[in-house]
PDB file with one MODEL, atoms N, CA, C and O in Angstrom:
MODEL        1
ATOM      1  N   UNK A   1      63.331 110.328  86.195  1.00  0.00           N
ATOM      2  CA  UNK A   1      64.054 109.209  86.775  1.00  0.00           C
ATOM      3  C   UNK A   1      64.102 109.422  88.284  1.00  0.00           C
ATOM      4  O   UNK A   1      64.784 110.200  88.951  1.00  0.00           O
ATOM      5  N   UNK A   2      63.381 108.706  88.564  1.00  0.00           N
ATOM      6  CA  UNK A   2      63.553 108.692  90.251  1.00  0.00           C
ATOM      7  C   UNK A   2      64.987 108.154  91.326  1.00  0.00           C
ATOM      8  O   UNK A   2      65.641 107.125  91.154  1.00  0.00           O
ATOM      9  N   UNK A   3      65.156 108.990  92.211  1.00  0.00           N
ATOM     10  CA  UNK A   3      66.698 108.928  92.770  1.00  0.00           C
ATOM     11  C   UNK A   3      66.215 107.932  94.220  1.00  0.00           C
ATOM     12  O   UNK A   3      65.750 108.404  95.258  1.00  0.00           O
ATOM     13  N   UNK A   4      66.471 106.478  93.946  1.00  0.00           N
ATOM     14  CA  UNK A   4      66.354 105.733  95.106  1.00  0.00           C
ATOM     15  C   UNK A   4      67.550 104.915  95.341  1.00  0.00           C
ATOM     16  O   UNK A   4      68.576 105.305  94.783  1.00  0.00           O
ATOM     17  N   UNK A   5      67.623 103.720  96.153  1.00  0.00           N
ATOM     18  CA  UNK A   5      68.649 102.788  96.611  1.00  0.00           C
ATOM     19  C   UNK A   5      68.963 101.780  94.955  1.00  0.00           C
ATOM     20  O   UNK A   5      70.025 101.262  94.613  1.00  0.00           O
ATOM     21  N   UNK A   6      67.736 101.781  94.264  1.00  0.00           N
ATOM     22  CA  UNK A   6      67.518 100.600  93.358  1.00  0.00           C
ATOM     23  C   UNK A   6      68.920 100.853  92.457  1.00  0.00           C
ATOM     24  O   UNK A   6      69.590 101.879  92.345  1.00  0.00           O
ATOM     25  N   UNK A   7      69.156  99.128  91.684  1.00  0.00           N
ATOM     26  CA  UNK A   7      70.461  99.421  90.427  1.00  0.00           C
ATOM     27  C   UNK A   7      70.485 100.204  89.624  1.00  0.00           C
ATOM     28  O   UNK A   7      69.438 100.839  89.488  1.00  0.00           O
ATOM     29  N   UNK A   8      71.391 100.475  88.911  1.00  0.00           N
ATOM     30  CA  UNK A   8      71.157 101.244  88.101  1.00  0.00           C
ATOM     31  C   UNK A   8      72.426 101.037  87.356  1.00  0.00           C
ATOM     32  O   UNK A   8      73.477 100.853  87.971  1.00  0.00           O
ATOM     33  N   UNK A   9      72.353 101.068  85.512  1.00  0.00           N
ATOM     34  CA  UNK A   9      73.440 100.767  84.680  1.00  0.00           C
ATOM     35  C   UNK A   9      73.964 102.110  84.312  1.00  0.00           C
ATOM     36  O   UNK A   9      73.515 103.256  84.296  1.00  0.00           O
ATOM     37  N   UNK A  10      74.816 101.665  84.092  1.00  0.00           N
ATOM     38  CA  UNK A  10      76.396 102.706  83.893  1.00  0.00           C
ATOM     39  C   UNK A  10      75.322 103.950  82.717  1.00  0.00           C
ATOM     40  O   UNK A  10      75.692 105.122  82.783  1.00  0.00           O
ATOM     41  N   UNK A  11      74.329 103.704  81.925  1.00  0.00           N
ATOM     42  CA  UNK A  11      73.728 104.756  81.328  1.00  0.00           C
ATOM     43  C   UNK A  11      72.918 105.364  82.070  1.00  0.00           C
ATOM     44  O   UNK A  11      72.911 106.594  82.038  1.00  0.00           O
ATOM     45  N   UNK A  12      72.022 104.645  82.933  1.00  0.00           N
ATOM     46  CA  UNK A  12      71.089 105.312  83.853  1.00  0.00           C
ATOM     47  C   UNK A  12      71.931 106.580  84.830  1.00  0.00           C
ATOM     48  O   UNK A  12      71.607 107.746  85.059  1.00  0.00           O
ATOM     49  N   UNK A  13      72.900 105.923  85.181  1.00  0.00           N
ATOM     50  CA  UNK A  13      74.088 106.590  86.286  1.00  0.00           C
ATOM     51  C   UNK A  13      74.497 107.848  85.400  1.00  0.00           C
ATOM     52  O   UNK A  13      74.765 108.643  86.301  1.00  0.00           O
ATOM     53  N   UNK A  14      74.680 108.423  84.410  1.00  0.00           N
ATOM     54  CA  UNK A  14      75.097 109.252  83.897  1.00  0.00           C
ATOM     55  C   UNK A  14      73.706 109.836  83.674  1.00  0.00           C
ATOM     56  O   UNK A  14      73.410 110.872  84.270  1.00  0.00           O
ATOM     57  N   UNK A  15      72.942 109.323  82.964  1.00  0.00           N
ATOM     58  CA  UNK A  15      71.636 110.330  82.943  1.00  0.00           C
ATOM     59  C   UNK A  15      71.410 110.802  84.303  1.00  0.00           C
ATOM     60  O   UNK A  15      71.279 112.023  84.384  1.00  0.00           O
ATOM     61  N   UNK A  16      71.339 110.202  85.297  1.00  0.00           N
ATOM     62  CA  UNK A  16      71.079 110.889  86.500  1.00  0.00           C
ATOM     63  C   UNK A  16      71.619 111.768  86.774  1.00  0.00           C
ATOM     64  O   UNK A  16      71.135 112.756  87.328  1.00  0.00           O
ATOM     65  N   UNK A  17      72.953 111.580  86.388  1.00  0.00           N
ATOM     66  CA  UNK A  17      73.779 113.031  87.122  1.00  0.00           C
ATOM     67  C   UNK A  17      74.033 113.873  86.148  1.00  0.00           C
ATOM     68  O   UNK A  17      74.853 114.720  86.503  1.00  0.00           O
ATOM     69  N   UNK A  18      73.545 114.030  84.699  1.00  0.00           N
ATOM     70  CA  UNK A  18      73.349 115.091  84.022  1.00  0.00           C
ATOM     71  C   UNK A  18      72.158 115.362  84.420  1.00  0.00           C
ATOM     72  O   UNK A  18      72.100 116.586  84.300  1.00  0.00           O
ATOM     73  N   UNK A  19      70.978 114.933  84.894  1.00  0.00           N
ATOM     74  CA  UNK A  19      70.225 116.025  85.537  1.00  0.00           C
ATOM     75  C   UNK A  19      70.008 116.723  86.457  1.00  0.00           C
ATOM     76  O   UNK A  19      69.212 117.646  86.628  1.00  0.00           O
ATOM     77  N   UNK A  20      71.163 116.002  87.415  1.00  0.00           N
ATOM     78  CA  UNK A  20      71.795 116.344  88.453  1.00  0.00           C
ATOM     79  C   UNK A  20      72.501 117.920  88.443  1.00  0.00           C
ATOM     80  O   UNK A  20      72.503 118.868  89.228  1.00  0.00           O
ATOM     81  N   UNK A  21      72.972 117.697  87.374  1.00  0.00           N
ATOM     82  CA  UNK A  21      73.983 118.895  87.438  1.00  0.00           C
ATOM     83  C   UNK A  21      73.277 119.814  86.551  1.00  0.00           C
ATOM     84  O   UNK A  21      73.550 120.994  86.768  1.00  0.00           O
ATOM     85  N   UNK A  22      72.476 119.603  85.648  1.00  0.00           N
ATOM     86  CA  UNK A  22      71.275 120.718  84.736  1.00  0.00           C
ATOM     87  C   UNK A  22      70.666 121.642  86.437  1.00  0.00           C
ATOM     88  O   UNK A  22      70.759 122.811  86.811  1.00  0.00           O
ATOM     89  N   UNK A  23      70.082 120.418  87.051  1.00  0.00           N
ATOM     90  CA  UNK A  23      69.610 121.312  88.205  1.00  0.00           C
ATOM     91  C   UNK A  23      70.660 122.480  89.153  1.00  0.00           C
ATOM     92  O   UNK A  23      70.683 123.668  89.475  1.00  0.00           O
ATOM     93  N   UNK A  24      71.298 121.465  89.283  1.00  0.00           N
ATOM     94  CA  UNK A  24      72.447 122.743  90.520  1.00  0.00           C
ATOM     95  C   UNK A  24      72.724 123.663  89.051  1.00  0.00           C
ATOM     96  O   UNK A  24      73.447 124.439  89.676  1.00  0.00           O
ATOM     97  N   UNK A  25      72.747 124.006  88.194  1.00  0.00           N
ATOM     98  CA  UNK A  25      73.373 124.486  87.259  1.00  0.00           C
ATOM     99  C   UNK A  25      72.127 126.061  87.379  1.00  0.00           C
ATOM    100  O   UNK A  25      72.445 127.172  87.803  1.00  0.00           O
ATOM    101  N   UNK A  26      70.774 125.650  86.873  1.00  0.00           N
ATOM    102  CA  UNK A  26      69.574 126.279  86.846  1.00  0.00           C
ATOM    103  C   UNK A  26      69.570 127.035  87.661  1.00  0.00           C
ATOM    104  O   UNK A  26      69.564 128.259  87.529  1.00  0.00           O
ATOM    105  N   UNK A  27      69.573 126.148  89.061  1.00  0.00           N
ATOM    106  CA  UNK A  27      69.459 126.937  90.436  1.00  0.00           C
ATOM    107  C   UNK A  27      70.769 128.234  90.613  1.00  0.00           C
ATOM    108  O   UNK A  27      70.611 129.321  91.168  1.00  0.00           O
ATOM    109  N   UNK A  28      71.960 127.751  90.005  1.00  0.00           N
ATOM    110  CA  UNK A  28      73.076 128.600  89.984  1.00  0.00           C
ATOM    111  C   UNK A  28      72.466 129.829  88.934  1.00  0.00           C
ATOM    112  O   UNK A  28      72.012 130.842  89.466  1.00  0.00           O
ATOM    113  N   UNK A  29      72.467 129.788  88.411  1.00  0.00           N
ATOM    114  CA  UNK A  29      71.974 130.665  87.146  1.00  0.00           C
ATOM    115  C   UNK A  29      70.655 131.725  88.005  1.00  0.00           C
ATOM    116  O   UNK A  29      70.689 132.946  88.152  1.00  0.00           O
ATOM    117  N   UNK A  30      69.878 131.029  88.331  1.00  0.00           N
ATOM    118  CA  UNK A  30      68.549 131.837  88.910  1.00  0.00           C
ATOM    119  C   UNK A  30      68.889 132.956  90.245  1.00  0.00           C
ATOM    120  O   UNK A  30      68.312 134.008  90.523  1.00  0.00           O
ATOM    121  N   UNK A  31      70.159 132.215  90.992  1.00  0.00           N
ATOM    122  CA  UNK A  31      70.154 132.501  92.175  1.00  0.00           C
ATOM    123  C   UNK A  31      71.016 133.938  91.997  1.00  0.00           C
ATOM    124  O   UNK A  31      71.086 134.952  92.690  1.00  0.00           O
ATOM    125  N   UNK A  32      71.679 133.498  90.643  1.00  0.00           N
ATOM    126  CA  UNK A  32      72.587 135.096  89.854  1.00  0.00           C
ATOM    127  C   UNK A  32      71.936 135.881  89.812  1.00  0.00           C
ATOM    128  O   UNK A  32      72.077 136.917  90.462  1.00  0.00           O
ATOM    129  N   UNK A  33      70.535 135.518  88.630  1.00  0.00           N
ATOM    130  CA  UNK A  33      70.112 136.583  88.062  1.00  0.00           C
ATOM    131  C   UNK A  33      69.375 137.277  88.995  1.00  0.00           C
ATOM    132  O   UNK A  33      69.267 138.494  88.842  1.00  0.00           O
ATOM    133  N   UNK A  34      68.873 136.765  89.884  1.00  0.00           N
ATOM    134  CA  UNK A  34      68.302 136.936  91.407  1.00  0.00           C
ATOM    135  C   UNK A  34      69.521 138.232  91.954  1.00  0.00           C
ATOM    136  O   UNK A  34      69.108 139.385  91.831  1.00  0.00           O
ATOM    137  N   UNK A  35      70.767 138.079  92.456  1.00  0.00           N
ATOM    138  CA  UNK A  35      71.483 138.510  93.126  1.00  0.00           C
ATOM    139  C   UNK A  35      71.885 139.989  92.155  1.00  0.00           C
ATOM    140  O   UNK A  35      72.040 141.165  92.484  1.00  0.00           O
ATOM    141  N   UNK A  36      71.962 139.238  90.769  1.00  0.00           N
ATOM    142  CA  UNK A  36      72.735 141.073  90.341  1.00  0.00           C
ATOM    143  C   UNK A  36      71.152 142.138  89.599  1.00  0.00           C
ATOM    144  O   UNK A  36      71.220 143.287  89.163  1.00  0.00           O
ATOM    145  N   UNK A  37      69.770 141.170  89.695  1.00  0.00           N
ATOM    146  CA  UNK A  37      68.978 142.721  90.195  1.00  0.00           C
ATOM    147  C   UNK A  37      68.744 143.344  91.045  1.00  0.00           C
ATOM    148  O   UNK A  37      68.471 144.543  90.982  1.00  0.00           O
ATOM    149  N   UNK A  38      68.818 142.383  92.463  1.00  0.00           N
ATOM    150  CA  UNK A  38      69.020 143.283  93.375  1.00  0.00           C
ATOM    151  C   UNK A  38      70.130 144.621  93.247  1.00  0.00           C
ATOM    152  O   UNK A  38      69.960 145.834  93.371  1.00  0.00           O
ATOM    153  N   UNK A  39      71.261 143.835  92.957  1.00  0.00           N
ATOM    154  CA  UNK A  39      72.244 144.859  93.068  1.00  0.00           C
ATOM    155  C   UNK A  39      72.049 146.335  91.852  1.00  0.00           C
ATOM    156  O   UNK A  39      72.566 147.442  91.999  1.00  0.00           O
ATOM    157  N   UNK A  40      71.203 145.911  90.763  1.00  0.00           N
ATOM    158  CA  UNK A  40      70.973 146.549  89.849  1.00  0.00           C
ATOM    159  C   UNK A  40      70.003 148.013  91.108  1.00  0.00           C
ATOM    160  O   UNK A  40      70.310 149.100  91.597  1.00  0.00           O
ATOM    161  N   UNK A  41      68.488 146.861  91.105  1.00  0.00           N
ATOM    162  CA  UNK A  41      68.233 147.851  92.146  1.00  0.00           C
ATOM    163  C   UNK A  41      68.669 148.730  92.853  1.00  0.00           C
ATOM    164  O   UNK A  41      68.141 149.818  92.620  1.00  0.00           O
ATOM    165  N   UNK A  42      69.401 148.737  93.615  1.00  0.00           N
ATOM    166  CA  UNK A  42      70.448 149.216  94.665  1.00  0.00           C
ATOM    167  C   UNK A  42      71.150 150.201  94.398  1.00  0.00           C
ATOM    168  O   UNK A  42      71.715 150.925  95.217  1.00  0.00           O
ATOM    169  N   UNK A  43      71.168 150.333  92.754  1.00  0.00           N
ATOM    170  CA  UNK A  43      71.873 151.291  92.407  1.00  0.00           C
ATOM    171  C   UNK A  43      73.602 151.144  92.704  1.00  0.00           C
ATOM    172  O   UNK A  43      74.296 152.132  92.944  1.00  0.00           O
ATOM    173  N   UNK A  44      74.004 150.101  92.657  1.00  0.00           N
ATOM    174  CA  UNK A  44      75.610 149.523  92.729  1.00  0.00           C
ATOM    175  C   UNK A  44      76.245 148.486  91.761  1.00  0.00           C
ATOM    176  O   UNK A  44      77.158 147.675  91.914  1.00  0.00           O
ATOM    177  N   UNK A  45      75.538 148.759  90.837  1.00  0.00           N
ATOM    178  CA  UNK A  45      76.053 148.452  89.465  1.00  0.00           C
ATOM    179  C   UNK A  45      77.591 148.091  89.099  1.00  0.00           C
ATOM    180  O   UNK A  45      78.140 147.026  88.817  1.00  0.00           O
ATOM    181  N   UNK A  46      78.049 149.405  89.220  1.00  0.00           N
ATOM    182  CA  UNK A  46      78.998 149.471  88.432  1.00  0.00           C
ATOM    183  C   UNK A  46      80.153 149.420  88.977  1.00  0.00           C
ATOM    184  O   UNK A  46      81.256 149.471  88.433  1.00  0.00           O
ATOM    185  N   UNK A  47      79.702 149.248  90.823  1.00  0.00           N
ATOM    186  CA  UNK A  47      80.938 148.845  91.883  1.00  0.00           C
ATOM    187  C   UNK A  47      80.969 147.596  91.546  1.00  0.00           C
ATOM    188  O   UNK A  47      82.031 147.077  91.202  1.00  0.00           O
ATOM    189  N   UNK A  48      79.738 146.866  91.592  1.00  0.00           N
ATOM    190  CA  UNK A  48      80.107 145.254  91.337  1.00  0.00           C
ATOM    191  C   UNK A  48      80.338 144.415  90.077  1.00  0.00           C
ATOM    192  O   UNK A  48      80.640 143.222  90.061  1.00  0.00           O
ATOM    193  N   UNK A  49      80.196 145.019  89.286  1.00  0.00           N
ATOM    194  CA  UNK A  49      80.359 145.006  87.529  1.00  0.00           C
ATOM    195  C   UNK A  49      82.355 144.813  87.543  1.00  0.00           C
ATOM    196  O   UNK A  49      83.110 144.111  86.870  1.00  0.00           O
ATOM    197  N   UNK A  50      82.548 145.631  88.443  1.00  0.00           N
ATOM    198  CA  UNK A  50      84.330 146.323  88.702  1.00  0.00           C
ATOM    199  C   UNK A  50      85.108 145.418  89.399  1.00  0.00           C
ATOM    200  O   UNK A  50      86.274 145.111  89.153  1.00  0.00           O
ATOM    201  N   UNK A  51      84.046 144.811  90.715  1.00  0.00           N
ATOM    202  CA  UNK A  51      84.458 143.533  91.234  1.00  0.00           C
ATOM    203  C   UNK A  51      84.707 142.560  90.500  1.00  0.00           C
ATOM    204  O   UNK A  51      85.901 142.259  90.484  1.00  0.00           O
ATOM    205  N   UNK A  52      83.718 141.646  89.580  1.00  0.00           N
ATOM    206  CA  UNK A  52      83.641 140.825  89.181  1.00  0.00           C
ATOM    207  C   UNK A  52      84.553 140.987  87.646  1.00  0.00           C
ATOM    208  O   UNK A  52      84.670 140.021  86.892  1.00  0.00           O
ATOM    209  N   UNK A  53      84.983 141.952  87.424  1.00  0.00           N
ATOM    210  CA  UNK A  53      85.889 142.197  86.727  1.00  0.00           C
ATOM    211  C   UNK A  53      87.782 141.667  87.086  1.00  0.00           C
ATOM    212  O   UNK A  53      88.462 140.783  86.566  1.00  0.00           O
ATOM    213  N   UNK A  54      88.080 142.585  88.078  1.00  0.00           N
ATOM    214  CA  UNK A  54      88.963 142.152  88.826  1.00  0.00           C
ATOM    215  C   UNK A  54      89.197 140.565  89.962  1.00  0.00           C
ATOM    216  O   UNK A  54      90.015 140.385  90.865  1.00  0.00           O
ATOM    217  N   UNK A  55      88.310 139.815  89.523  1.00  0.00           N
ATOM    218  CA  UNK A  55      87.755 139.167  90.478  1.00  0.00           C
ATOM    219  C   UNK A  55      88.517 138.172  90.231  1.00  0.00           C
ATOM    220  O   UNK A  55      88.876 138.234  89.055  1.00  0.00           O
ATOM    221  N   UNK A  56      89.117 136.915  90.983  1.00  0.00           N
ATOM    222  CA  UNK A  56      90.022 136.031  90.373  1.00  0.00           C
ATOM    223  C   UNK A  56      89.904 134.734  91.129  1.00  0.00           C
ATOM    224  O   UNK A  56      89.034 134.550  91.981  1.00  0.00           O
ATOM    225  N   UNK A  57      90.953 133.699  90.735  1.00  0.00           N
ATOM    226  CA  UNK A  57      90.809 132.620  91.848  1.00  0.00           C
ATOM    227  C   UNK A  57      91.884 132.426  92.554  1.00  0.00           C
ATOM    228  O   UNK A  57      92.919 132.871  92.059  1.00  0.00           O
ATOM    229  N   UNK A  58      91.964 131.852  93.646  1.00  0.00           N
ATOM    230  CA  UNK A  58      92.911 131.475  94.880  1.00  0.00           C
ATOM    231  C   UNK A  58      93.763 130.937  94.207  1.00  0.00           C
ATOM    232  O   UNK A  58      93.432 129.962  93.532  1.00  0.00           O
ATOM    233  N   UNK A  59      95.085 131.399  94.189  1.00  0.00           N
ATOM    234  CA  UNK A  59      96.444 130.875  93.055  1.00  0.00           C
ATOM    235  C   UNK A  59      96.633 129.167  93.413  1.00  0.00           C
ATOM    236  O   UNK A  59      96.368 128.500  94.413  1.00  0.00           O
ATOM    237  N   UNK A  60      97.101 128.904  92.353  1.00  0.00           N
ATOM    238  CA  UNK A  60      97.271 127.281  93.337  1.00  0.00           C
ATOM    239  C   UNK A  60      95.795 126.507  92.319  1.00  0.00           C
ATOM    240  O   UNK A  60      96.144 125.589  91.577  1.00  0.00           O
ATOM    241  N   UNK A  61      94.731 126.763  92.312  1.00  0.00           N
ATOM    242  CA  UNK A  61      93.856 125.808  91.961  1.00  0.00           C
ATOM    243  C   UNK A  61      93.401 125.675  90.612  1.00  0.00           C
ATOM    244  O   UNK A  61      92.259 125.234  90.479  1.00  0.00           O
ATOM    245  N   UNK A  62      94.254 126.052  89.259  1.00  0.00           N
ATOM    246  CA  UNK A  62      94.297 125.776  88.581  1.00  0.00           C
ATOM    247  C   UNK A  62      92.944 125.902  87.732  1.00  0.00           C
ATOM    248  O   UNK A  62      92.601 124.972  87.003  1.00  0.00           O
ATOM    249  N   UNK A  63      92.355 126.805  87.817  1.00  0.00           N
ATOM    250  CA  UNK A  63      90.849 127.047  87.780  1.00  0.00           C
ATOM    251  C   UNK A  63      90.568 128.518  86.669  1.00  0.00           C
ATOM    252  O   UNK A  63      89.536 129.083  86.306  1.00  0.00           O
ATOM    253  N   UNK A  64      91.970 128.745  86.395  1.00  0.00           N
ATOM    254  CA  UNK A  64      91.379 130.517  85.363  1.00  0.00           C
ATOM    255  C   UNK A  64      90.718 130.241  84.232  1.00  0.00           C
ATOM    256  O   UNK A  64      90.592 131.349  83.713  1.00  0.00           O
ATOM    257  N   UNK A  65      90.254 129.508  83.579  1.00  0.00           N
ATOM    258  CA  UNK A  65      89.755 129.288  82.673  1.00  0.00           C
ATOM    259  C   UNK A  65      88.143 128.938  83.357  1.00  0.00           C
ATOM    260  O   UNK A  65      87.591 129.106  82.269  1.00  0.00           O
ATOM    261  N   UNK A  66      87.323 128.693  84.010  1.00  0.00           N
ATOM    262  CA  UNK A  66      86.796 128.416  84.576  1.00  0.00           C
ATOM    263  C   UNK A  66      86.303 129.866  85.283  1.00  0.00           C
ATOM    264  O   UNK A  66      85.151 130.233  85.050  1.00  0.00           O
ATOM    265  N   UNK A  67      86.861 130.399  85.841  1.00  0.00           N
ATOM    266  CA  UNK A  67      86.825 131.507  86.586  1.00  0.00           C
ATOM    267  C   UNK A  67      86.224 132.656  85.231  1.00  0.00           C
ATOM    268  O   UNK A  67      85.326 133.498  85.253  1.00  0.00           O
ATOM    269  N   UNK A  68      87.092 132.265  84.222  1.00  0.00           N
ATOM    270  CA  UNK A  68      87.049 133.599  83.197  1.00  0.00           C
ATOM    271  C   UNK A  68      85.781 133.333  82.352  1.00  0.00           C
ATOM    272  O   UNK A  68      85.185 134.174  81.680  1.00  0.00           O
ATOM    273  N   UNK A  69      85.429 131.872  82.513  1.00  0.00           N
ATOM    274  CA  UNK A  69      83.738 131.585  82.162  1.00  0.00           C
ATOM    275  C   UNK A  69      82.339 132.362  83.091  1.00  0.00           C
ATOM    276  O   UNK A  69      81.381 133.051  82.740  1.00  0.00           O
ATOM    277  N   UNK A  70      82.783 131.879  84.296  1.00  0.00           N
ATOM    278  CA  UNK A  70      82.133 132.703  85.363  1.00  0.00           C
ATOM    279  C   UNK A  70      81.752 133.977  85.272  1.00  0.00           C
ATOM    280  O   UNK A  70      80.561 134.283  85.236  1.00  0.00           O
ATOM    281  N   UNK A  71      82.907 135.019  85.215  1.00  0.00           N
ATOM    282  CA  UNK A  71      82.678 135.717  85.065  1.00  0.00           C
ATOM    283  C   UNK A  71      82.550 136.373  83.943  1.00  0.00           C
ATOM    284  O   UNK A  71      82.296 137.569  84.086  1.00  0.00           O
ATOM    285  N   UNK A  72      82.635 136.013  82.951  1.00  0.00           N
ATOM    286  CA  UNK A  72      81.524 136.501  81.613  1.00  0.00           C
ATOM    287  C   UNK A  72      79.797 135.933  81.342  1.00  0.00           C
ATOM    288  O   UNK A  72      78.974 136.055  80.435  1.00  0.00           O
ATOM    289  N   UNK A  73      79.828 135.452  82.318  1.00  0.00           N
ATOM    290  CA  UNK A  73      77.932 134.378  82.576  1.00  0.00           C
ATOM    291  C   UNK A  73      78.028 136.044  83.065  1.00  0.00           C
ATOM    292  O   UNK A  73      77.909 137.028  82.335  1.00  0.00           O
ATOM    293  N   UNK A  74      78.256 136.011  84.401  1.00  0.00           N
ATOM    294  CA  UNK A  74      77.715 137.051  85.615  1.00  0.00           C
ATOM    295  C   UNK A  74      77.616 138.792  84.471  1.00  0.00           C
ATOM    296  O   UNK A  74      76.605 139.474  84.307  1.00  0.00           O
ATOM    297  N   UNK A  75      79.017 139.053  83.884  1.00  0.00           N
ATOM    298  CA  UNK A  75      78.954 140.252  83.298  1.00  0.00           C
ATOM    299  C   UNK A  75      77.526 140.518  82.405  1.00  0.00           C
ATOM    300  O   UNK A  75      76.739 141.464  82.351  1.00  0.00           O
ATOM    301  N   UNK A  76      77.591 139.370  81.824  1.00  0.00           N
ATOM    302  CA  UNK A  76      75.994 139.335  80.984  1.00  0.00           C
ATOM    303  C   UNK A  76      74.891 139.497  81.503  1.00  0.00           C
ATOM    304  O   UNK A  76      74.157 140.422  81.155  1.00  0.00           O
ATOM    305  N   UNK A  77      74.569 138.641  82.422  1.00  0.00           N
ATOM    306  CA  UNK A  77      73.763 138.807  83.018  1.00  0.00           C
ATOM    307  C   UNK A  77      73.296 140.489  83.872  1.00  0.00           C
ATOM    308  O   UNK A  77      72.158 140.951  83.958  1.00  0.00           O
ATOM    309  N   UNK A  78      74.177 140.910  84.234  1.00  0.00           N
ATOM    310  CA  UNK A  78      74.408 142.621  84.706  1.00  0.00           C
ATOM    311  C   UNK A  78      73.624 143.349  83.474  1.00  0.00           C
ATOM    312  O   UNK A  78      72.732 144.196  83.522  1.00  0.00           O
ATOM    313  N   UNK A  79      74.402 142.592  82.097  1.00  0.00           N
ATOM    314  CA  UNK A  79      73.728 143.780  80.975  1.00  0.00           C
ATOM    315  C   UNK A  79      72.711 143.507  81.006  1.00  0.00           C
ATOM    316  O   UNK A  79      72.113 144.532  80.678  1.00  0.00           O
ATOM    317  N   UNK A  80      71.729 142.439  81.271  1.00  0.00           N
ATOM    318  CA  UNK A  80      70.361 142.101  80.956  1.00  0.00           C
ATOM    319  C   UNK A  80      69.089 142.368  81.705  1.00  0.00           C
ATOM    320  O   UNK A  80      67.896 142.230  81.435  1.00  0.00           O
ATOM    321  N   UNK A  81      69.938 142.910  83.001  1.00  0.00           N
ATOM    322  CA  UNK A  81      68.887 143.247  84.106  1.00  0.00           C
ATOM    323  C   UNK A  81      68.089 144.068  83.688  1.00  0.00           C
ATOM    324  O   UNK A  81      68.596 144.656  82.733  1.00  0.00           O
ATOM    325  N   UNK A  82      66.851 144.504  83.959  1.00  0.00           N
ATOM    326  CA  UNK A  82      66.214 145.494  83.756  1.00  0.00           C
ATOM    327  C   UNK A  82      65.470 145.415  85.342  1.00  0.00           C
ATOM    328  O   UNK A  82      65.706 144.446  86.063  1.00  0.00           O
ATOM    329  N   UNK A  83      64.881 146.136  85.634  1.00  0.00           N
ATOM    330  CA  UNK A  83      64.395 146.591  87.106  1.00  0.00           C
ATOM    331  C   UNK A  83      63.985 148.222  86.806  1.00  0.00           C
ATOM    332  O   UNK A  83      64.600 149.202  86.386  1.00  0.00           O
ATOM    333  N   UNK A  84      61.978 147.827  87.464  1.00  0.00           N
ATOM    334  CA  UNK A  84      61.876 149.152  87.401  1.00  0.00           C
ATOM    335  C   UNK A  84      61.234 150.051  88.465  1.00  0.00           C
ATOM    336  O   UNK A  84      61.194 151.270  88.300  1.00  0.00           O
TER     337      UNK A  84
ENDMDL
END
């Protein structure tokens, strides 16, 4: 589905932005698994494993449930690295 000026019905509008958000989603995901082999590499594992453990959100935004998704994606992802 191509993203131009043209109409578009209330179904088109939702398909768009579920692929909208599949993408930022992908890219989120890649840019992880990207970030914690480096860190795997690096040999700092288990400092940032500790972070993202303790890791929380800015009080006020109503977001721990969300947060506690986050960071069980990221923990997984840590177990899955391999790097050699």
């Amino acid at each position: 589905m191509k993203n131009d000026n043209s109409e578009y019905n209330v179904h088109q509008r939702f398909l768009l932005i579920d692929e909208n958000l599949r993408k930022i989603f992908t890219l989120q995901q890649l840019t992880t698994q990207m970030l914690c082999s480096f860190i795997v590499a690096s040999g700092n594992k288990d400092t940032f494993v500790e972070y993202i453990k303790n890791a929380s959100v800015v009080s006020g935004n109503n977001m721990e449930s969300q947060m506690e998704y986050a960071r069980d994606i990221v923990l997984k992802m840590f177990e899955t690295v391999k790097v050699s």
